[in-house]
DSSP file (Angstrom, degrees, kcal/mol; ACC not computed):
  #  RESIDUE AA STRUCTURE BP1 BP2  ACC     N-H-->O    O-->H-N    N-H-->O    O-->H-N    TCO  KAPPA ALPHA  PHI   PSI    X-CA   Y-CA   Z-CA
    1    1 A X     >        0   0    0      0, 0.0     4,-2.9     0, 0.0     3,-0.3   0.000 360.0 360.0 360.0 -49.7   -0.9   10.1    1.8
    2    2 A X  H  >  +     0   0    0      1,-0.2     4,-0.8     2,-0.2     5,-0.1   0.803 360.0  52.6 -74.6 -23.9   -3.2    7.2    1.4
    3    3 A X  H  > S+     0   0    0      2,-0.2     4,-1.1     1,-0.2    -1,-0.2   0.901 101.2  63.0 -57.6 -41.5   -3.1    8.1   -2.6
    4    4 A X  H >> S+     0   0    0     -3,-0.3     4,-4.7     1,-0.2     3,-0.7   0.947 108.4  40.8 -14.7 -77.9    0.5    8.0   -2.4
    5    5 A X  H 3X S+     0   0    0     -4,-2.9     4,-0.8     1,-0.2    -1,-0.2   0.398 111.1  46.6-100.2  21.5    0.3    4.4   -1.4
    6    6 A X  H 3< S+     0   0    0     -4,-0.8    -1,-0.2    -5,-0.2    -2,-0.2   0.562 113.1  52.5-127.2  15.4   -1.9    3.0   -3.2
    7    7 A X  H XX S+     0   0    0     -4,-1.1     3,-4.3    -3,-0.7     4,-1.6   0.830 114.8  49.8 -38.3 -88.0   -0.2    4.9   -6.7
    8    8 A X  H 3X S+     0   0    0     -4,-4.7     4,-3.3     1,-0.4     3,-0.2   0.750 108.6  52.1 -43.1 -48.6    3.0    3.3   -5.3
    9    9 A X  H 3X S+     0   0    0     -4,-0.8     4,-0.6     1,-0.3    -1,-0.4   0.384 111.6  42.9 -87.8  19.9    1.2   -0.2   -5.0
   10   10 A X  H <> S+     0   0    0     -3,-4.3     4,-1.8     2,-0.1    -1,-0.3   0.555 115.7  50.3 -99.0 -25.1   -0.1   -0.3   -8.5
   11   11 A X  H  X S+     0   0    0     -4,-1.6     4,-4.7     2,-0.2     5,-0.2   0.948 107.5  51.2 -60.3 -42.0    3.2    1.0   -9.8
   12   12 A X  H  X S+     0   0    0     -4,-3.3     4,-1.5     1,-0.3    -3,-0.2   0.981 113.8  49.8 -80.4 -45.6    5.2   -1.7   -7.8
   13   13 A X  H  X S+     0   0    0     -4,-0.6     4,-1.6     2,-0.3    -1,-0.3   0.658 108.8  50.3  -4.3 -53.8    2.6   -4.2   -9.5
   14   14 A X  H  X S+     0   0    0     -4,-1.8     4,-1.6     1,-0.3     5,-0.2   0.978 118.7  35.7 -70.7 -63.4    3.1   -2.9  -13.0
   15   15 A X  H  X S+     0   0    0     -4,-4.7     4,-1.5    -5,-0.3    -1,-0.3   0.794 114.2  60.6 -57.8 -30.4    6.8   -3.2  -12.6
   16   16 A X  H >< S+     0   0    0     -4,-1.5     3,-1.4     2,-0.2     6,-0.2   0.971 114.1  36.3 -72.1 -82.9    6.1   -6.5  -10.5
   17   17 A X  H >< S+     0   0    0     -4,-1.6     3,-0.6     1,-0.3    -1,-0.2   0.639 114.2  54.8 -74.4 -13.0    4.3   -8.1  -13.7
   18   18 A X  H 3< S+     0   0    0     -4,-1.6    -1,-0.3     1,-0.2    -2,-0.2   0.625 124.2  28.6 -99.6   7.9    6.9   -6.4  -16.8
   19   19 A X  T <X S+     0   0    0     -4,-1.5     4,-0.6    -3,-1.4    -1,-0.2  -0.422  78.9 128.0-132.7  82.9   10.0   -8.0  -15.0
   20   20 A X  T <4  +     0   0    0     -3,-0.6    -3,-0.1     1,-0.2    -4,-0.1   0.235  67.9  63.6-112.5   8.5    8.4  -10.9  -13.4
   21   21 A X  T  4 S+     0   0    0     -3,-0.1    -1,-0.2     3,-0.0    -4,-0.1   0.469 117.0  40.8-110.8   4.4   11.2  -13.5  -14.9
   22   22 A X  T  4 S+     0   0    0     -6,-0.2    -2,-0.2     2,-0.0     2,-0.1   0.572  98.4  83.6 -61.3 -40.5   13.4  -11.0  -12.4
   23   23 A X  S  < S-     0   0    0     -4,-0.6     2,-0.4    -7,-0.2     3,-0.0  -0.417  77.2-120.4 -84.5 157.5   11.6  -10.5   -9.6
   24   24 A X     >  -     0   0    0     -2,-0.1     4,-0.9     1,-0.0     5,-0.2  -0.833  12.6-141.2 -62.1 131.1   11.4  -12.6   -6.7
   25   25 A X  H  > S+     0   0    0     -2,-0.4     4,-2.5     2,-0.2    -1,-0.0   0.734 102.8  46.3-114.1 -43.8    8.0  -13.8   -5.9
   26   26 A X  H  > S+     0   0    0      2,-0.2     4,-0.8     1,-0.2    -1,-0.2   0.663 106.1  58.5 -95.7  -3.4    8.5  -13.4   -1.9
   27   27 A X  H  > S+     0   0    0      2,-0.2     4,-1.0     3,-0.1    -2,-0.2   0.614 111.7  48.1 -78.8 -16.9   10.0   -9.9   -2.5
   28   28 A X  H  X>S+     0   0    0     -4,-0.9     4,-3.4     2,-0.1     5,-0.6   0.820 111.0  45.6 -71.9 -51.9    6.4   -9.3   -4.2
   29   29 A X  H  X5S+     0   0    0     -4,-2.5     4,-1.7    -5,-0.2    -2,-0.2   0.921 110.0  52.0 -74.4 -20.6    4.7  -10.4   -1.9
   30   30 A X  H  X5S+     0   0    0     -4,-0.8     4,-1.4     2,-0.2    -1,-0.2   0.804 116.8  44.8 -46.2 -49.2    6.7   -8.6    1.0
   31   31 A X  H  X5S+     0   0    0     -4,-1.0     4,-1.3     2,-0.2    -2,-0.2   0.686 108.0  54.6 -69.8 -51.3    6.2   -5.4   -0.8
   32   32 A X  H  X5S+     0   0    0     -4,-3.4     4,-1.0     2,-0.1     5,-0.2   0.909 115.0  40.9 -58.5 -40.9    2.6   -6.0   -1.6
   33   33 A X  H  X<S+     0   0    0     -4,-1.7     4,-2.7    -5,-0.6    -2,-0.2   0.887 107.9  59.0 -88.5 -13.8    1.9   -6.5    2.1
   34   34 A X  H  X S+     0   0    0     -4,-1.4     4,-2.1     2,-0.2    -1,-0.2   0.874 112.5  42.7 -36.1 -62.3    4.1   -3.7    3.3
   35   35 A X  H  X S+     0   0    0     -4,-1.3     4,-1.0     1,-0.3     5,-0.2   0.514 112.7  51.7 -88.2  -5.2    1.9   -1.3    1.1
   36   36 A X  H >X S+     0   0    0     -4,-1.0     4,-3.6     2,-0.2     3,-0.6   0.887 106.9  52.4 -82.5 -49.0   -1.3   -3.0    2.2
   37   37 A X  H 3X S+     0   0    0     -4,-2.7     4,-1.8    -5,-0.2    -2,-0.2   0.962 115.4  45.6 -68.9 -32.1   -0.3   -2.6    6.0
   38   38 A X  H 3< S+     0   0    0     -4,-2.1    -1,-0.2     2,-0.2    -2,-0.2   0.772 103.2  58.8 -64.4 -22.3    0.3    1.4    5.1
   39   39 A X  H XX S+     0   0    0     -4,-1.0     4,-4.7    -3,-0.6     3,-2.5   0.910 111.0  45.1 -38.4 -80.8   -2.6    1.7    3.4
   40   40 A X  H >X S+     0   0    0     -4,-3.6     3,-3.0    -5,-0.2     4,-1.2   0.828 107.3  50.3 -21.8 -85.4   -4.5    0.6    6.7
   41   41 A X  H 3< S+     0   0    0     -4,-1.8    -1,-0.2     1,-0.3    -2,-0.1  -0.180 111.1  53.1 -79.2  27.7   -3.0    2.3    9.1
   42   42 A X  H <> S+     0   0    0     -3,-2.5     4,-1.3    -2,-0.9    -1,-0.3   0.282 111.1  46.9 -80.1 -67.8   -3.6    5.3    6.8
   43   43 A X  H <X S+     0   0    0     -4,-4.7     4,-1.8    -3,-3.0     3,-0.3   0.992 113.8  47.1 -45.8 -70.4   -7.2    4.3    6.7
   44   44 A X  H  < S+     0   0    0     -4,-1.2     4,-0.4     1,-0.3     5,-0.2   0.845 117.0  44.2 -50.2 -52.0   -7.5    3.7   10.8
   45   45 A X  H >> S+     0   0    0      1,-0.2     4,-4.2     2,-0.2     3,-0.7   0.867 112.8  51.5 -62.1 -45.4   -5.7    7.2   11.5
   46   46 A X  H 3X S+     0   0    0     -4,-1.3     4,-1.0    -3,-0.3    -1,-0.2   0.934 118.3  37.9 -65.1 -53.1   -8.0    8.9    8.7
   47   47 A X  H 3< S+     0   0    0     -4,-1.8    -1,-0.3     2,-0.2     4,-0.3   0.353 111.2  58.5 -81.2  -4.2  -11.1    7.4   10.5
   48   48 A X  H <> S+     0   0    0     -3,-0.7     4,-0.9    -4,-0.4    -2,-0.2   0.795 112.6  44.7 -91.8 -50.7   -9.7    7.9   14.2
   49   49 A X  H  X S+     0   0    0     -4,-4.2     4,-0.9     1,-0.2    -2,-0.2   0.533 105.9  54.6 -82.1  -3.7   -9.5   11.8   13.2
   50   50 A X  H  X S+     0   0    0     -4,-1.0     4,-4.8    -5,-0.2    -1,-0.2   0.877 106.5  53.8 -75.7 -75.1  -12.6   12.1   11.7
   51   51 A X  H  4 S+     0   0    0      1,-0.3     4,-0.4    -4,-0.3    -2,-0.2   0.826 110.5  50.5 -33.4 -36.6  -14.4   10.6   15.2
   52   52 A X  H >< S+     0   0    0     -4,-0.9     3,-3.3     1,-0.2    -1,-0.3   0.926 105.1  50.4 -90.7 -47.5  -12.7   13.2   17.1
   53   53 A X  H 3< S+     0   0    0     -4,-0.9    -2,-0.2     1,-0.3    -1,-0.2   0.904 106.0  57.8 -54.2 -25.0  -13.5   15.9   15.2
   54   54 A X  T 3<        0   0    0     -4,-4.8    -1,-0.3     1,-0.2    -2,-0.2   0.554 360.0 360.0 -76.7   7.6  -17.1   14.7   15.4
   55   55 A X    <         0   0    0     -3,-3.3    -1,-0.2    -4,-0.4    -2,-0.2   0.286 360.0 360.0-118.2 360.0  -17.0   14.8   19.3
């Protein structure tokens, strides 16, 4: 999952920078931070379930 989205957020980048006289600049940046906050809370969950299994 966390490969997923951070795949997705270099794709939406790619596409971001070859139609960037298209794009909206605060729909990039919405969309970058979207995939940043899933990323996290990816992370946290990934690191939550690790901790219990070690107790």
């Amino acid at each position: 999952m966390l490969y997923l989205a951070v795949s997705m957020c270099y794709i939406f980048l790619i596409v971001a920078l070859l139609l960037n006289c298209n794009i909206n600049v605060y729909a990039m940046a919405v969309g970058f931070l979207a995939t940043a906050y899933v990323i996290a809370v990816e992370f946290r969950k990934r690191r939550h379930h690790e901790q219990q299994n070690f107790n």
